[in-house]
N, C-alpha and C positions, 0 to 999 in steps of 0.2 A: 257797501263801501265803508260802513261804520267801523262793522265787526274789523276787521286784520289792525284795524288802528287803537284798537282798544288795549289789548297787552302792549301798551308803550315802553319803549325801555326810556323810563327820564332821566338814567344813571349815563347814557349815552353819549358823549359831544359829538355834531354832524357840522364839522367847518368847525363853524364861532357860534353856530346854535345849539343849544340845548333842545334833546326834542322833548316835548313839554305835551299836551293834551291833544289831540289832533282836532277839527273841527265838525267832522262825523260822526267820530266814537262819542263826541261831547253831546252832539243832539240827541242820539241816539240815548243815551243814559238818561239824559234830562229828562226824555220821552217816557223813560220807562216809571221813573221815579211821579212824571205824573200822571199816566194811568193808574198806576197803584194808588196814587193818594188817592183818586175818585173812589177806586172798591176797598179799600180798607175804612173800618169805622174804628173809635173808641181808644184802646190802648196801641193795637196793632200800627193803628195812623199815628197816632203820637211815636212810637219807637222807629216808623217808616219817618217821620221829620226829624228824629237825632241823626239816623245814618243821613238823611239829605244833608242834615246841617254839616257833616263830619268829613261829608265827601266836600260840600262848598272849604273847609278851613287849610283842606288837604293842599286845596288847587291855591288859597293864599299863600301857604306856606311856600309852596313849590315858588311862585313868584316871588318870595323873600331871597328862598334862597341864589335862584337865579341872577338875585336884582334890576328886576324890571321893576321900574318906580311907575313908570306909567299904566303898563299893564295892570299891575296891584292896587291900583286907584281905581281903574276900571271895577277889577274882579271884587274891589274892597265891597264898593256901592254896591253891585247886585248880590254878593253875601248876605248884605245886611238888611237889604229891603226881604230878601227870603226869611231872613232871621224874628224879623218884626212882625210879616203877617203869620208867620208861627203862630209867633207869641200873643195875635190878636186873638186867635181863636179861642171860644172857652174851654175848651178841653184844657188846651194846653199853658192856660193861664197861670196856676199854681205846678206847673211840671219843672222841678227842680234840674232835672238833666240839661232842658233845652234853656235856661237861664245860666245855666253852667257856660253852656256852649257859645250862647251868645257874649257873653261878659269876656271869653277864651278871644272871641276873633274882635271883638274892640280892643283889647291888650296888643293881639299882634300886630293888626293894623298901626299900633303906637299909639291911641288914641285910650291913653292911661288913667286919662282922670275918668273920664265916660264908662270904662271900665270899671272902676274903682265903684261908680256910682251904682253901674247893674247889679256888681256882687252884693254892694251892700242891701239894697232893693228886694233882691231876691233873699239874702239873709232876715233881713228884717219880716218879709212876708209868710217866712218860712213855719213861724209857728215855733216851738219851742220843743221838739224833739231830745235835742241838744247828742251825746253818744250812741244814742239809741235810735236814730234815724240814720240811715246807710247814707241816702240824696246828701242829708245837710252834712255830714261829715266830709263827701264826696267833693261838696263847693269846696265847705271851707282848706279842705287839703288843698285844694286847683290855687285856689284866692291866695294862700298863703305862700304856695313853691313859687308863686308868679313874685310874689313882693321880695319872697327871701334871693329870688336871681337878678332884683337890680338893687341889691344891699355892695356896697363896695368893699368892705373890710368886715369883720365880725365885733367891730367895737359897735358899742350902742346897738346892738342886735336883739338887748331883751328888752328895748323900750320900743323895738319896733312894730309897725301894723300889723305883723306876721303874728308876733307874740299876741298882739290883742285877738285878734280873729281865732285862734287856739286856743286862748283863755276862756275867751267869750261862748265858743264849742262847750264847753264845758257846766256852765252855771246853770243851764236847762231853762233860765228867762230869754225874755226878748233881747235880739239884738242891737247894740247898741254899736251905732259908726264908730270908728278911731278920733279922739280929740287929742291926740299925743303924748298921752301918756299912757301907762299901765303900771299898776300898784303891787307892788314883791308882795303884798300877803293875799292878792288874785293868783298871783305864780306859784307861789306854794298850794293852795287850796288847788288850784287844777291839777299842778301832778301826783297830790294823791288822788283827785278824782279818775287821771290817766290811770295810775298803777293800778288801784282798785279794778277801776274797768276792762283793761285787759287781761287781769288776775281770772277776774270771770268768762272771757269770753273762750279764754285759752283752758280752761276750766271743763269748762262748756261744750266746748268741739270736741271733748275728746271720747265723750261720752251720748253726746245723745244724737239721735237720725232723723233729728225733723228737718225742716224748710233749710237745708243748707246750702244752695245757690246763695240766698240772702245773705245768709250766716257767713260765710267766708268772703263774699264782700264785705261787709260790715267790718270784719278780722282785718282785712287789711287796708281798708280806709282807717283805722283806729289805728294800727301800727304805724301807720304814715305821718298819721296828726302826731301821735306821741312823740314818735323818732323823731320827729322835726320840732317840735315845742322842748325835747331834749337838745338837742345839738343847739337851738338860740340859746338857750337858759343856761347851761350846763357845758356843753361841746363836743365834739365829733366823739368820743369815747362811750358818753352816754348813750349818745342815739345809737351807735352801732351795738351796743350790748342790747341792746330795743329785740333790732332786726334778729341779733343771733338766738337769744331767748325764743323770740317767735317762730322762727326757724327749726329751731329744735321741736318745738315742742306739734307744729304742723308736720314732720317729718315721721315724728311716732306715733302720731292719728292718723298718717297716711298707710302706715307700717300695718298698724294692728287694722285699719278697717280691710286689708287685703289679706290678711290673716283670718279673720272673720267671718267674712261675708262672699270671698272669693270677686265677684263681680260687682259690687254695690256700687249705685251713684254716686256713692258721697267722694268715691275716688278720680271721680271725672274734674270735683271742683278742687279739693285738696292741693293735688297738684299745680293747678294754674292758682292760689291763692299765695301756693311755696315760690312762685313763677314772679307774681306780682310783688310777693316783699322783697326778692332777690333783687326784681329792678331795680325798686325805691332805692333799696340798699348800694347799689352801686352806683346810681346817678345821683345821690348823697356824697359818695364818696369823691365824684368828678366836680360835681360842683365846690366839695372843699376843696381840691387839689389846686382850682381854677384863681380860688381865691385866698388860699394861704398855700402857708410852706407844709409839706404833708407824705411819705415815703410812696412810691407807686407801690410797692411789693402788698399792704391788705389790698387796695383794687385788683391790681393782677391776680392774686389767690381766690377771689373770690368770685373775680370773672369766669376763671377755669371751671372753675366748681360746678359754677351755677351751668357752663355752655357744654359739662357731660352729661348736666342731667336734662340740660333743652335746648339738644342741638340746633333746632330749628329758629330760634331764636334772634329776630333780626337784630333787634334793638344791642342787643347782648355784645352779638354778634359786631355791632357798628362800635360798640364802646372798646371792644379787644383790638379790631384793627385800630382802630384811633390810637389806642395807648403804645400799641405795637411799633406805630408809624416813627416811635422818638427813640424807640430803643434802636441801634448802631447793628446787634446783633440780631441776623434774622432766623438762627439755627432753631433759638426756644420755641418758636411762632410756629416754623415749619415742622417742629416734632410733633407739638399740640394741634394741628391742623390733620397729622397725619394717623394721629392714634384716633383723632375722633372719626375723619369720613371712613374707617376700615371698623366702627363698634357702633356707627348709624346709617340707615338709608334716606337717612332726610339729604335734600340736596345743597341748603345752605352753607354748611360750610366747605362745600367745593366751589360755591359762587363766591366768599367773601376769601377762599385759599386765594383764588387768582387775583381779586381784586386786590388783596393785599400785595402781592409779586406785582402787579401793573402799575400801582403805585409805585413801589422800590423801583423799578424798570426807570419810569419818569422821573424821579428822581437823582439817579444816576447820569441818566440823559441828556436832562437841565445842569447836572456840576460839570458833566463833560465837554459839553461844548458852549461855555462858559467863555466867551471874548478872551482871548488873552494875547493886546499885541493885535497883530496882523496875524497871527497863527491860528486858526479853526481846529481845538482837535477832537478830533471824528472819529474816536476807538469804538467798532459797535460794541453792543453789552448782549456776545450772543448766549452767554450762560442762562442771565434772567431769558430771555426768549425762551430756550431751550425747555423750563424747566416750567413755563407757562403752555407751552404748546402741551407737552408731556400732562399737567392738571388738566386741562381742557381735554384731552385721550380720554385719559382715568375718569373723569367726570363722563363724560357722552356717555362711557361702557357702561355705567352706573344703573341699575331699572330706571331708574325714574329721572336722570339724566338725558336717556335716550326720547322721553316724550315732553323735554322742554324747551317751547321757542325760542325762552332770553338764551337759554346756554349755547344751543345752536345759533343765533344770530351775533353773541359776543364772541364765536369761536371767528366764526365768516369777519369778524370786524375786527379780531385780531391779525388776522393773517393778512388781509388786504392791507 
């Protein structure tokens, strides 16, 4: 009874509920998660309690979003006690990830200072790496996007905690907590130790074939600290010259090593490295827009960009409809939608086509029959239908549309 409830669709409303985790599929998981921890030993166990903890922040999150207050106090508690005896074990004492993670679900819980307190804990234990450790760049990027999204305005943003945690990334000593200040010739000395450092590393990938899983993480934890120590100090111009530099220059190592080598690993991470600064680079560009005056046209160009070259791309994907949902005109949206599912077989953008039209649909809906008076008016809006039913065809006809449950159960739940 577990399994059919396990591909949930949580994007769903049923009534006034969200359908959200079912209570089978949940044991069942939980179940699975701890037999494996009995047979795995060493790092295997340790990487089997990040995904535990990832899956626990997943199921917070979904109660944010929802808002269930009481719920999320439930699920807060048991996250956290899983998070804790993690962290008793010795293994996973010094494991920078699962400190990561835990510091991530006291933030969203709201429980800010406690937070504040794990990352610095965990910074401070970390040892003095400083660029050169992938983990410690890893926190301090997390620790730093978390501070810079509850910044109100961009005034006093280079004296903020964000700036200190990136400065401090930098001096290769121990970490020292935020006392409220940070001093312009800390800010100068780290972005030439930034430029420097990615001078090298971009340097570096283009020419040599070792350990490069590591290596392109590292790339683009480094672009992220930088881009972002740019945009406080400096502002949105600088850090997106970051991205586009880095971008270029992952784009002609990705070129030449399939010129090369024909098959080589190194092109399995290149891309998802081009993948990861693209994101940065756009949810940079969402959170300026959010908080100052900023033209949508670089986000829109750069979303396109990025979602011909990874259709599959949820995140991407959620950031185009979102920006799409304000523009009046929906012809642009439906061209780009239509050149990309006819030059890929990934299924997502025929899931986030319709979702985009079901939105417009509901929106039209809600202005229509909008009180006015005593008069109801009830004009249907059979075009969007029309033109939703028609995506949902095209989609099912698809290979790999025809062996998807969500598509097949959003079609059945449209049409009901």
């Amino acid at each position: 009874s577990g399994f059919n409830s396990i591909g949930h669709m949580d994007t769903m409303p049923r009534g006034r509920h969200q359908i959200g985790h079912y209570k089978e599929g949940e044991e069942f998981i939980q179940n699975v998660f701890h037999v494996l921890s009995q047979i795995f030993t060493g790092k295997e166990k340790s990487n089997l309690a990040i995904c535990w903890l990832q899956y626990e922040i997943s199921k917070v999150i979904q109660c944010l979003q929802a808002k269930k207050k009481k719920k999320l106090k439930a699920q807060g508690r048991k996250s956290k006690k899983l998070a804790k005896n993690f962290l008793k074990a010795p293994d996973n004492r010094n494991n920078l990830s699962l400190w990561k993670l835990y510091a991530y679900l006291e933030w969203l819980l709201g429980n800010t200072d406690d937070s504040r307190r794990v990352f610095d804990t965990a910074l401070c234990t970390a040892g003095t790496g400083g660029l050169k450790s992938a983990q410690l760049c890893s926190l301090s990027l997390l620790y730093a996007q978390l501070e810079v999204e509850v910044l109100e305005s961009m005034e006093g943003a280079v004296t903020s905690r964000a700036v200190h945690i990136l400065t401090k990334l930098t001096e290769n000593g121990p970490y020292v907590p935020f006392s409220g200040q940070v001093s312009p010739v800390n800010v100068l000395k780290a972005r030439k130790t930034y430029e420097h450092a990615l001078q090298d590393y971009l340097s570096k990938t283009a020419d040599s074939d070792q350990d490069q899983v590591n290596d392109t993480d590292q790339l683009v934890n480094l672009v992220g600290c930088y881009a972002l120590f740019q945009y406080l100090t400096v502002g949105i111009d600088a850090a997106v010259l970051i991205y586009a530099q880095a971008s270029e220059k992952l784009e002609v190592s990705a070129s030449q090593k399939c010129e090369n080598t024909g098959e080589n690993f190194g092109i399995l991470n290149f891309p998802t490295a081009l993948e990861a600064v693209t994101l940065l680079h756009t949810n940079l560009l969402r959170f300026h827009m959010k908080i100052s005056v900023y033209p949508l046209n670089p986000l829109r160009e750069a979303l396109t960009e990025a979602l011909k070259r990874y259709p599959s791309n949820q995140s991407l994907w959620r950031s185009y409809v979102h920006i799409q949902r304000k523009s009046h005109s929906a012809s642009k949206a439906r061209r780009f939608f239509d050149s990309v599912t006819r030059s890929t077989n990934s299924l997502e953008p025929w899931l986030f086509a319709i979702q985009a039209e079901q939105m417009r649909k509901k929106l039209t809906e809600k202005v229509q029959r909008a009180d006015v008076g005593e008069i109801h008016c009830t004009i249907p809006e059979t075009g969007l239908t029309n033109r939703i039913v028609a995506l949902f065809e095209h989609a099912v006809q698809s290979e790999n549309g025809t062996h998807c449950p969500l598509l097949w159960r959003m079609y059945l739940n449209f049409m009901v």
